[in-house]
PAZAPA-4460 file (N, C-alpha, C; in steps of 0.05 Angstrom, whole numbers, plus 32768, in hexadecimal, padded with zeros to 4 digits):
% residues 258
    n_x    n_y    n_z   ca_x   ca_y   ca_z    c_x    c_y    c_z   seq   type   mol
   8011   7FE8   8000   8000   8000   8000   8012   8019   8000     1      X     A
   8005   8031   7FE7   8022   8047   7FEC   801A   8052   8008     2      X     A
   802A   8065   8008   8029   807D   801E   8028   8098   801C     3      X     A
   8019   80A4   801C   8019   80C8   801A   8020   80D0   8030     4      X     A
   8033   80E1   802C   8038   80F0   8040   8037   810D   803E     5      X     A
   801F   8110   8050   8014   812D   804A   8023   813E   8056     6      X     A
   8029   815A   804A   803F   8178   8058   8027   8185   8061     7      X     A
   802A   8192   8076   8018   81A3   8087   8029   81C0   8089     8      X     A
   8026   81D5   8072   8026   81F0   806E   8025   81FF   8084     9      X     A
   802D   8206   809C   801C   8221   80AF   802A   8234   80B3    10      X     A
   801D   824A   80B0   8020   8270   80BB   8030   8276   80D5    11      X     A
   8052   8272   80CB   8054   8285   80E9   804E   829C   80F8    12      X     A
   8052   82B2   80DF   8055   82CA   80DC   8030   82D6   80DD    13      X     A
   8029   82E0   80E8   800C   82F2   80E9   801C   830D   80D3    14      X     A
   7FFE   8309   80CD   7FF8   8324   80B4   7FEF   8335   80BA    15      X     A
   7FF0   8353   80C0   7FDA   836E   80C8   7FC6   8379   80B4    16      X     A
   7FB9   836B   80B0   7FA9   8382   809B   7FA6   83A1   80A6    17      X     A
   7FB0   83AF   8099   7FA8   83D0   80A2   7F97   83DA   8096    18      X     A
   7F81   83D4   8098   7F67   83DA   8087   7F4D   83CE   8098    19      X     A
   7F35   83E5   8095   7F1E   83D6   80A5   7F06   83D3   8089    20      X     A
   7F13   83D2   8073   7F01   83D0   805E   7EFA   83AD   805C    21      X     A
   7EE3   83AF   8062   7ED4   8393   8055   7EE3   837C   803E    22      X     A
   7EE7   8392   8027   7EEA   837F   8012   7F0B   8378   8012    23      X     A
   7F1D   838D   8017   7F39   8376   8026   7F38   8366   8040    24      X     A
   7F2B   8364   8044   7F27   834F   805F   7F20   833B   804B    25      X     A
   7F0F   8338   8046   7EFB   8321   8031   7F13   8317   8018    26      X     A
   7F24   8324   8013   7F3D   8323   7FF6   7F49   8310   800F    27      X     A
   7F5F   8326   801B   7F6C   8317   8028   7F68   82F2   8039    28      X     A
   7F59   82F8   8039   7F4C   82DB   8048   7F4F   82C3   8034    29      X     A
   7F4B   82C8   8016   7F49   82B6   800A   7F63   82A8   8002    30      X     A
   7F74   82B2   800D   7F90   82A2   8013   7F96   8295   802D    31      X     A
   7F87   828D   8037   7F80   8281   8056   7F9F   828A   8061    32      X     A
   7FAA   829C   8066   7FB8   82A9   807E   7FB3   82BB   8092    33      X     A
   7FC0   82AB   80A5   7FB4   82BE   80BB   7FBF   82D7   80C3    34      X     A
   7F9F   82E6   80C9   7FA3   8308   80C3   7F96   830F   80E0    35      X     A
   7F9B   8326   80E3   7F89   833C   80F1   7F8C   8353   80E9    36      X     A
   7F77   8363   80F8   7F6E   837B   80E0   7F75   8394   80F4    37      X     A
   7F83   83A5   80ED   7F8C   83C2   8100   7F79   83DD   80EB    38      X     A
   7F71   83EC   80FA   7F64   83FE   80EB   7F80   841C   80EB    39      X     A
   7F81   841C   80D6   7F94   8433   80C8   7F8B   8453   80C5    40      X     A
   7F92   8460   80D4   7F87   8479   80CB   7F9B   8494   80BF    41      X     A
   7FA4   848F   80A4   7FB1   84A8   80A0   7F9F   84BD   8084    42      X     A
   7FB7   84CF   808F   7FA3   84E1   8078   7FAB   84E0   805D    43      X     A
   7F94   84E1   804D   7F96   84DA   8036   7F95   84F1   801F    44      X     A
   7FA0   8506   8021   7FA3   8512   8011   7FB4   8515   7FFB    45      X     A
   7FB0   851A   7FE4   7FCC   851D   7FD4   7FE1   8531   7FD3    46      X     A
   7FF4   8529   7FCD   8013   8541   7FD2   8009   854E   7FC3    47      X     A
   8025   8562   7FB3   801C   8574   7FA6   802A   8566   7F8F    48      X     A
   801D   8566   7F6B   803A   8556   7F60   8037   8539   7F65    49      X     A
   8029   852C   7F74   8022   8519   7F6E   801B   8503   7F56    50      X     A
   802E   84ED   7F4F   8023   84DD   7F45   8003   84CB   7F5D    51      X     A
   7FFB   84BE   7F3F   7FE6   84AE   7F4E   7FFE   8497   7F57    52      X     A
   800B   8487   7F47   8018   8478   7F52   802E   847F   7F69    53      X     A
   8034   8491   7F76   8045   8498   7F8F   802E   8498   7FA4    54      X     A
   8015   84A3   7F8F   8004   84AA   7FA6   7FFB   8491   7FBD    55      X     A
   7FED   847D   7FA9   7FE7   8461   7FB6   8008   8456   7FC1    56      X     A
   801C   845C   7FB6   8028   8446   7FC7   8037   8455   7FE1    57      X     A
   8031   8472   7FD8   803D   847F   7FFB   8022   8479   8015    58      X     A
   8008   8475   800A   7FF2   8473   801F   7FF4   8454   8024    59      X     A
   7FFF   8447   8014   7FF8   8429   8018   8019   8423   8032    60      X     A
   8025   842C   802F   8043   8434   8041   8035   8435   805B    61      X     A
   802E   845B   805D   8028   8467   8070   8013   8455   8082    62      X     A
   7FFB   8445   8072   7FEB   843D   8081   7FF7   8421   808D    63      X     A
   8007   8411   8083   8014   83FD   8092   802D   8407   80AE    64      X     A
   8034   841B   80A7   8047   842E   80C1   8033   843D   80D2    65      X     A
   8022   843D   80CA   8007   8442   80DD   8000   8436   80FD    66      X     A
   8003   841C   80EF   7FF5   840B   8108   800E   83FB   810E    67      X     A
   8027   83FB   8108   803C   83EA   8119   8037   83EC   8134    68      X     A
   8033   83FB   8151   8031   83FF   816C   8013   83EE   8168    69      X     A
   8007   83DE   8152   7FF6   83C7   815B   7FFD   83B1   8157    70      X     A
   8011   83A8   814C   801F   8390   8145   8032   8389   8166    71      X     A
   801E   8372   816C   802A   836F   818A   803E   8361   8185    72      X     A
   8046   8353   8174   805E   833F   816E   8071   8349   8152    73      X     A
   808F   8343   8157   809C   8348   8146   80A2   8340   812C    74      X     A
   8084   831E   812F   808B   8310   8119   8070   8319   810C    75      X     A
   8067   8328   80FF   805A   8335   80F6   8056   8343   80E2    76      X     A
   804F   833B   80C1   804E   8357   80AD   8038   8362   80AF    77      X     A
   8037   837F   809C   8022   838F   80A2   8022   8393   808C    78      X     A
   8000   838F   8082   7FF9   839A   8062   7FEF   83B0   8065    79      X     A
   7FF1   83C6   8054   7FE7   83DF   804C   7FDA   83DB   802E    80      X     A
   7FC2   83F5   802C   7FC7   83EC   800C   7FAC   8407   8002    81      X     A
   7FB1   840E   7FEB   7FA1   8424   7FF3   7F9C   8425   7FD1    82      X     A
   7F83   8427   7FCA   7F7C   8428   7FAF   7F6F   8448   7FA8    83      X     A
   7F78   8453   7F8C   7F6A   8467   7F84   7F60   8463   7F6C    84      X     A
   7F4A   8476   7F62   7F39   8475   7F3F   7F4A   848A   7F3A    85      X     A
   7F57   8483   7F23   7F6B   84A0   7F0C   7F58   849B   7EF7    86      X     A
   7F50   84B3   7EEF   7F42   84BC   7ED5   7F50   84DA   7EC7    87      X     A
   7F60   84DC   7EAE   7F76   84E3   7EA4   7F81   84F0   7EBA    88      X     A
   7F9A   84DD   7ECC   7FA6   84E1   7ED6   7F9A   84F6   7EF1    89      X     A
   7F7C   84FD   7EFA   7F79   8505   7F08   7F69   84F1   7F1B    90      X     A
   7F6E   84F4   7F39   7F68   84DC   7F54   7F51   84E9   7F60    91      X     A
   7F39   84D5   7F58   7F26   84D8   7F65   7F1B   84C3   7F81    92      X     A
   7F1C   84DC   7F91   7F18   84D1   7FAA   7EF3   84C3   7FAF    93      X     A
   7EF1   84C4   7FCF   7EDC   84C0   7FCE   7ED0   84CE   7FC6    94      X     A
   7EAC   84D3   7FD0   7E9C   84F0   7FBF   7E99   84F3   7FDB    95      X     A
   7E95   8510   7FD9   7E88   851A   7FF3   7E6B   851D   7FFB    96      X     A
   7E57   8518   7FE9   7E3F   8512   7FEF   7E33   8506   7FD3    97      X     A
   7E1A   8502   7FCB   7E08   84F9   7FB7   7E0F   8503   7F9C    98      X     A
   7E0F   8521   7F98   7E19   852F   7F8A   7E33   852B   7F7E    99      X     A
   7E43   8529   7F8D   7E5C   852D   7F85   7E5F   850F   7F78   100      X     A
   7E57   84FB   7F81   7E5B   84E2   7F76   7E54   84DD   7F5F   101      X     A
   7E37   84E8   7F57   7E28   84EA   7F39   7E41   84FB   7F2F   102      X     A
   7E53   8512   7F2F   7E62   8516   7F1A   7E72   8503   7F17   103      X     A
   7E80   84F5   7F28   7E94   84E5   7F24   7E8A   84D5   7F0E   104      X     A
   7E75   84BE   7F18   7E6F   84AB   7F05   7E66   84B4   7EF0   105      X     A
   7E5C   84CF   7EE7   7E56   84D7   7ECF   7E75   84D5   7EBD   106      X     A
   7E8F   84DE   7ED3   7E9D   84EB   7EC0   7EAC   84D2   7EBE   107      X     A
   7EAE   84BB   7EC6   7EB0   849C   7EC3   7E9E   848B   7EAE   108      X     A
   7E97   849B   7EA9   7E78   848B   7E97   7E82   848D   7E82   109      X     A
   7E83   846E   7E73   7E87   846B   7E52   7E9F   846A   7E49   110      X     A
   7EBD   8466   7E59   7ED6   8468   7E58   7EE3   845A   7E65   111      X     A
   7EFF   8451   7E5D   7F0B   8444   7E7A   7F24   845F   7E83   112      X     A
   7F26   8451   7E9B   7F30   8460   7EB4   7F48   844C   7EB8   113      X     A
   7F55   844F   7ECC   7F67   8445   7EDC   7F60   8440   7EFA   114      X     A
   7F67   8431   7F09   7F67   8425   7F25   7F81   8419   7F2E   115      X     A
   7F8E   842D   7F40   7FAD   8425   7F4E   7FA2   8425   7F6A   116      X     A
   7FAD   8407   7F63   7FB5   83F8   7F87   7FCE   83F0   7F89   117      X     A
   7FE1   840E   7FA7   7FF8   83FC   7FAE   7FE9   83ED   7FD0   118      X     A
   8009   83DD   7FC9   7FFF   83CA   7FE0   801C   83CE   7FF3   119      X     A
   8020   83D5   800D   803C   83CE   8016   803C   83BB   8027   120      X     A
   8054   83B6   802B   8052   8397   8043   8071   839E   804D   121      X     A
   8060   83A6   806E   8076   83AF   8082   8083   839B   8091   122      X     A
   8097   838C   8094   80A0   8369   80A6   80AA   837B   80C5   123      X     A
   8099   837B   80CC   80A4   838C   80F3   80C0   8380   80FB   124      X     A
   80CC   8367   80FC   80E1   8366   810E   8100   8377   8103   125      X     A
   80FC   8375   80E5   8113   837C   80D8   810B   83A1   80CA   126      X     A
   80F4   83A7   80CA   80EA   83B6   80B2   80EC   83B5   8092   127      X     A
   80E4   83A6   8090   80EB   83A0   807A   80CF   83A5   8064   128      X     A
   80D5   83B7   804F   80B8   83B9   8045   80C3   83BD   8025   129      X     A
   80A3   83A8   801C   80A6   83A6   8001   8088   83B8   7FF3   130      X     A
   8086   83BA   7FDD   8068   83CB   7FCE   8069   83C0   7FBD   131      X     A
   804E   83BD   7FB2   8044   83B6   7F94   8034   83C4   7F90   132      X     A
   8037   83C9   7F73   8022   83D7   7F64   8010   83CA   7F52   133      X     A
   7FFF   83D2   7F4F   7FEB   83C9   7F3D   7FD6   83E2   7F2D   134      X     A
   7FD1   83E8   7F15   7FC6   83F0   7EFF   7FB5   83DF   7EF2   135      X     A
   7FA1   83E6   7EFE   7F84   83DC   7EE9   7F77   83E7   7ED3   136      X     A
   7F75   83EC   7EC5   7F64   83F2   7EB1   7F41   83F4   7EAB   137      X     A
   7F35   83F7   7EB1   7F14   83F1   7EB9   7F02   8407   7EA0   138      X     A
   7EF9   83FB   7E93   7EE9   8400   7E7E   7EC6   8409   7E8B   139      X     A
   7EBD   841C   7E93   7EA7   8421   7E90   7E93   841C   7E8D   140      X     A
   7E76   8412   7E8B   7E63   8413   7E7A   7E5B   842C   7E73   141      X     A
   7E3D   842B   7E64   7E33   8456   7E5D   7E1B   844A   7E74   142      X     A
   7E18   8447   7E8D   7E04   844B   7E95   7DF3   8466   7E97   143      X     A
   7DDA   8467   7EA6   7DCD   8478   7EA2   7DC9   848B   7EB3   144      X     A
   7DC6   849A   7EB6   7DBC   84AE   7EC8   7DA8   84AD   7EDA   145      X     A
   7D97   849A   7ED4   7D81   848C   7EE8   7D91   8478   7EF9   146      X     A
   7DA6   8462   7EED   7DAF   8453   7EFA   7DC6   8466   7F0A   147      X     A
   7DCC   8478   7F06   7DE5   8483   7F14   7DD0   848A   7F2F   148      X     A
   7DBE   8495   7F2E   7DAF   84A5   7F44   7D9F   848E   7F5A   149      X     A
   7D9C   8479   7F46   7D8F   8460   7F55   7DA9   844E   7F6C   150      X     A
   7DC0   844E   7F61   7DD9   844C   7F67   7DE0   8455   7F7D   151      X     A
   7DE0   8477   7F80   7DEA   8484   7F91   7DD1   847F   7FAC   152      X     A
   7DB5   8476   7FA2   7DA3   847C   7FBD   7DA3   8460   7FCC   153      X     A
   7DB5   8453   7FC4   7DBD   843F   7FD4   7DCE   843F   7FED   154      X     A
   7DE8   8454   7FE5   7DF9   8463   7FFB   7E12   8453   7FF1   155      X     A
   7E17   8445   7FDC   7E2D   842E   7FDB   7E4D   8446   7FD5   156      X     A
   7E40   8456   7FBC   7E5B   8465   7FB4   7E66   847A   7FC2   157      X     A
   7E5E   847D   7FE3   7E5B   8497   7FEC   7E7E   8493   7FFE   158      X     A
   7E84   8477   7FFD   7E97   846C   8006   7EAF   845E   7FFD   159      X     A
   7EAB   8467   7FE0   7EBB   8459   7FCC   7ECB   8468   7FBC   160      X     A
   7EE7   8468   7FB1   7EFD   847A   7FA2   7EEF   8477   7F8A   161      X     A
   7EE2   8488   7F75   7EDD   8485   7F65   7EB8   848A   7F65   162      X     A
   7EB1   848C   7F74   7E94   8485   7F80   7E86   846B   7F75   163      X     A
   7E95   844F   7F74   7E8A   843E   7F6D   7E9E   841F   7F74   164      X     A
   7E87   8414   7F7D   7E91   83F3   7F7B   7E8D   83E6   7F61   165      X     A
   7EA9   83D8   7F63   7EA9   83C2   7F4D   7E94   83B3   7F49   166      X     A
   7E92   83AB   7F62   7E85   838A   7F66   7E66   8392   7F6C   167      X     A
   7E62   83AB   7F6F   7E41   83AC   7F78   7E2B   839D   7F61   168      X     A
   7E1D   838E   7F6D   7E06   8374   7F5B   7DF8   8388   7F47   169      X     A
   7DEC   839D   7F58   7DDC   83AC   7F3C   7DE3   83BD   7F25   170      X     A
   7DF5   83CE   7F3C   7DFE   83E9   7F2C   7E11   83DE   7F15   171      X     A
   7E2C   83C2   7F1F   7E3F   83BA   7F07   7E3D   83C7   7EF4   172      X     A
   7E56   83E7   7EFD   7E5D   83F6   7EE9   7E6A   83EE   7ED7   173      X     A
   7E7E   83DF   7ED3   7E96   83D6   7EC3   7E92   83C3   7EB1   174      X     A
   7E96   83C3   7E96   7E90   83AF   7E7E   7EAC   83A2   7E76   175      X     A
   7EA7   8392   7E70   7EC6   8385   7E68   7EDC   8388   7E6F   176      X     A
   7EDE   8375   7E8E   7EF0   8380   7E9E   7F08   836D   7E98   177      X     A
   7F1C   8373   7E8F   7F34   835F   7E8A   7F4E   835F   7E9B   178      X     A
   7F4E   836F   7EB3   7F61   8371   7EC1   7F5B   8367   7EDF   179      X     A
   7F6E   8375   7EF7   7F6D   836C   7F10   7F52   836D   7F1E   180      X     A
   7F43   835F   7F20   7F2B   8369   7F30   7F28   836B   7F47   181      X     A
   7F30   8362   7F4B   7F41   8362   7F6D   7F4D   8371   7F7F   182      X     A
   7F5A   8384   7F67   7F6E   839C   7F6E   7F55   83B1   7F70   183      X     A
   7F3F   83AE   7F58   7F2F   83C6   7F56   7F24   83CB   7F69   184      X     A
   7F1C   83A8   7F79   7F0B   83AF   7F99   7F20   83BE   7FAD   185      X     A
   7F36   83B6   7FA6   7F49   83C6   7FC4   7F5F   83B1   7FCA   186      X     A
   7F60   8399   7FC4   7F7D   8383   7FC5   7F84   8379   7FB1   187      X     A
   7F94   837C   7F99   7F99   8366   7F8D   7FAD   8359   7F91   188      X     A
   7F98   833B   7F9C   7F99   8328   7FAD   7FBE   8313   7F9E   189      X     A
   7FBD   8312   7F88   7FD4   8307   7F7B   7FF0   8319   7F79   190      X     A
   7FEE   8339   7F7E   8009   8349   7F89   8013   833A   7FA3   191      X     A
   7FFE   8345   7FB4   7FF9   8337   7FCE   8010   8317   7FD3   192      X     A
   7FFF   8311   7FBE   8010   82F0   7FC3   8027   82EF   7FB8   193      X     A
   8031   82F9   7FA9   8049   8302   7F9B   8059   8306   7FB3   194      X     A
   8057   8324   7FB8   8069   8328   7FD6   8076   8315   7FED   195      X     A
   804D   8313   7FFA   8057   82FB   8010   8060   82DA   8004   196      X     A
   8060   82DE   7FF2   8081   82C3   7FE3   809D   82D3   7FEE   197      X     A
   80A0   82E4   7FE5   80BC   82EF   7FEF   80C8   82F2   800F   198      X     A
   80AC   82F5   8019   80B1   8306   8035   80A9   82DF   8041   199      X     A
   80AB   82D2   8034   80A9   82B5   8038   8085   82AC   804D   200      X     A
   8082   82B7   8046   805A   82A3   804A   8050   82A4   802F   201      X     A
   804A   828B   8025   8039   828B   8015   801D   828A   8019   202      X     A
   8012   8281   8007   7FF0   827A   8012   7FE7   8268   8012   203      X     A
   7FD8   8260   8021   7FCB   8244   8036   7FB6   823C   8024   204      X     A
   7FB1   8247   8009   7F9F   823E   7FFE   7FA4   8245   7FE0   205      X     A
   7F9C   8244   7FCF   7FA1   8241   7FAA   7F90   825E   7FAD   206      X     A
   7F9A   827A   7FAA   7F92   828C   7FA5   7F86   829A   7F93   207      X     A
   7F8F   8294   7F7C   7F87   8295   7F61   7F6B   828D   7F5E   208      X     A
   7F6F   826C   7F68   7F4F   8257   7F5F   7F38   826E   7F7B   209      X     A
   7F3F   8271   7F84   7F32   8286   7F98   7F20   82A1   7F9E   210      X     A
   7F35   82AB   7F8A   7F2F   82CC   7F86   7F1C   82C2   7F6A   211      X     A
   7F1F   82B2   7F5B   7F11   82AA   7F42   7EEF   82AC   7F53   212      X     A
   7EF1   828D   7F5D   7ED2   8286   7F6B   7EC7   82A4   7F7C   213      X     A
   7ED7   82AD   7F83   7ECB   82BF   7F97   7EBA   82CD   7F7F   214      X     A
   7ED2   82DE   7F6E   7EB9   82F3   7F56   7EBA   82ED   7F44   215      X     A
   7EB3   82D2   7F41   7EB1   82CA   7F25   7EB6   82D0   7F13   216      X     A
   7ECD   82D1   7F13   7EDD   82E1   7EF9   7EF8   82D6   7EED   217      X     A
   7EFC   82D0   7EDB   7F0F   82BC   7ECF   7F28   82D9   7ECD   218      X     A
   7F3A   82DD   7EDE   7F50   82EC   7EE5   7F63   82E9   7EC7   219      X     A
   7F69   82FA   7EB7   7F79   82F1   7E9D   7F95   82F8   7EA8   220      X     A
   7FA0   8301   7EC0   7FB8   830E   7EC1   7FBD   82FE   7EDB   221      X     A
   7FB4   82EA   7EE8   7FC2   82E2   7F09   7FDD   82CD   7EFB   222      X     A
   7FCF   82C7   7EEF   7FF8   82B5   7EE8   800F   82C7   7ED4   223      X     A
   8003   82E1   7ED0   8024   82F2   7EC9   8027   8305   7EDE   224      X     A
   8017   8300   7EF4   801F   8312   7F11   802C   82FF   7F1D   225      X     A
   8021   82E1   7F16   8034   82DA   7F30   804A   82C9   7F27   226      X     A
   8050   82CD   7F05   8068   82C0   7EFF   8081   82D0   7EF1   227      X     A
   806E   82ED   7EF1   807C   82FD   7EE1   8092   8312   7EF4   228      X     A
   80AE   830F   7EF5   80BC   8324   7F08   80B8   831E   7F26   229      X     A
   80B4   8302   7F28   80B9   82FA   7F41   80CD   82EA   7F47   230      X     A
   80D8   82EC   7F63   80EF   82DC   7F6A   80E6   82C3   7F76   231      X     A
   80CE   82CA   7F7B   80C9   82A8   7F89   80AD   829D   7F79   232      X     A
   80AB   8295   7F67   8091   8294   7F55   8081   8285   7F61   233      X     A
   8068   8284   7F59   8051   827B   7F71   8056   825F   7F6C   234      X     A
   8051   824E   7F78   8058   822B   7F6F   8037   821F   7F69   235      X     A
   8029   8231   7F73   800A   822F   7F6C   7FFD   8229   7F52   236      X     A
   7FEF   821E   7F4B   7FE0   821B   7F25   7FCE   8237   7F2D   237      X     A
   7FD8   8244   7F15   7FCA   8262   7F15   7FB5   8262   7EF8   238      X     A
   7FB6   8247   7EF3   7F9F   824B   7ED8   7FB4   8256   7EB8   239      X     A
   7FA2   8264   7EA9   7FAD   826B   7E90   7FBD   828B   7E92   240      X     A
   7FC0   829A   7EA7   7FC2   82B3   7E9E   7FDC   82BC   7E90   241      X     A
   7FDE   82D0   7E7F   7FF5   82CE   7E72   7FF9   82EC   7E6F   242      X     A
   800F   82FC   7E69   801C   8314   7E6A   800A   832A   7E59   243      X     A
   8003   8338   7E64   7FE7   8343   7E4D   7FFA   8367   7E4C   244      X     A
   7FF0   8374   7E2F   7FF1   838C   7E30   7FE2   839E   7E3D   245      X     A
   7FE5   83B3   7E48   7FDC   83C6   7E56   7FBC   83C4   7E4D   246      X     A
   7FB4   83D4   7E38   7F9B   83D5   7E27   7F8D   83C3   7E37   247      X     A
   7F92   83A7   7E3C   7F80   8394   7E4C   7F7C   8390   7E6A   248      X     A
   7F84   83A1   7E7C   7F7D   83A3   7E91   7F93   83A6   7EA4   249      X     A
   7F9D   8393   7EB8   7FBC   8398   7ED3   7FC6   839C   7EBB   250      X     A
   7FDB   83A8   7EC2   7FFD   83B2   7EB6   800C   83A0   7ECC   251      X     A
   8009   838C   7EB8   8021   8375   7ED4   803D   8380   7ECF   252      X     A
   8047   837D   7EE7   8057   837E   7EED   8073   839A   7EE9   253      X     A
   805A   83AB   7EE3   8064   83C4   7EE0   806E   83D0   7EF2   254      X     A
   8069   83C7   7F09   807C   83D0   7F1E   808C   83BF   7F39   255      X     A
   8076   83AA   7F3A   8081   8390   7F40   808F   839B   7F64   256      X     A
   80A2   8386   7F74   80AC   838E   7F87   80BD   839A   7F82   257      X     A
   80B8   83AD   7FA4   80CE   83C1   7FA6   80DE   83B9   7FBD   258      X     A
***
């Protein structure tokens, strides 16, 4: 009779999420590592001169150096990660009430935009901190002006960069989405895993087959994130994805670790 002999994977290291947003709690998870969640509070304004890309990866920094004095243990990384909507090159924040949100999505309507999520990952005993970037691409629909106002009396975009969720069931602004979707909610979940390969935790579970089931969405770019410009390539089956031009959604590996 053969013998299997099964390897048992486990987490030394605890993870900080620095974020009290729903939908990275829910990302993060689907790599079964163990996390806890610190709430981050810095300010989020932009410099002067600002890129969008300095912008997300100095808040995604700042908010993981945020909450170190909550990291009770030294064996401990801390994620940061902070997503903005660029529409030609200008960063739209949240909206400040009803109004202000209907311009946004008007001026989003019928075009694609951009969506940068950096991510940093602070290691407490040594300091040691790495960032990734990510550039999405997100194509628009022409919704309507009825649906924008039906939208907003829900209260969903009043809390969102861009005044809108990806993933919302009704409103589903976005048509032909071929890039990170993941990133657009606020983690993309395969940078993420990229990193903690280096910083040595991988994930406790097939991440890719994961983030798929969760939003049903066949990912065209998770296997040239996580094979493309990495030092420790994921050892995971990441499906078909393959090195795509910009035009189609993430810009892998355009900035990759730092």
């Amino acid at each position: 009779m053969d013998c299997v002999r099964i390897l048992r994977v486990t987490q030394k290291t605890t993870l900080l999420l620095a974020s009290n947003s729903p939908r990275r709690r829910q990302l993060l998870g689907l790599g079964n590592w163990k996390f806890i969640v610190a709430v981050s509070d810095v300010d989020e304004t932009q410099q002067a001169g600002e890129t969008p890309k300095d912008y997300v990866l100095r808040l995604a920094q700042a908010k993981a150096l945020a909450v170190v004095a909550q990291a009770q243990a030294e064996d401990v990384v801390i994620i940061g990660s902070d997503t903005a909507v660029v529409d030609a090159d200008s960063i739209l924040g949240k909206p400040t009430d009803g109004e202000d949100a209907a311009r946004m999505l008007k001026q989003l309507r019928g075009h694609t935009h951009q969506v940068y999520t950096g991510v940093a990952f602070h290691r407490v005993r040594d300091g040691k901190t790495l960032t990734e970037l990510c550039i999405t691409d997100v194509p628009m629909r022409a919704y309507s002006d009825d649906e924008i106002a039906a939208y907003i009396q829900t209260g969903d975009p009043l809390d969102k960069a861009g005044a809108y969720a990806i993933q919302h069931p009704d409103f589903q602004p976005v048509e032909s989405m071929r890039g990170c979707y993941a990133s657009v909610m606020g983690l993309p979940l395969c940078h993420v895993t990229r990193a903690l390969h280096v910083l040595d935790i991988p994930p406790l579970a097939n991440v890719p087959t994961a983030c798929r089931k969760l939003l049903n969405y066949e990912c065209p770019v998770s296997g040239a994130i996580l094979h493309v410009n990495s030092p420790h390539p994921s050892p995971l089956p990441v499906g078909e994805g393959t090195m795509l031009p910009s035009p189609f959604g993430a810009r892998v590996g355009d900035e990759g670790l730092h």
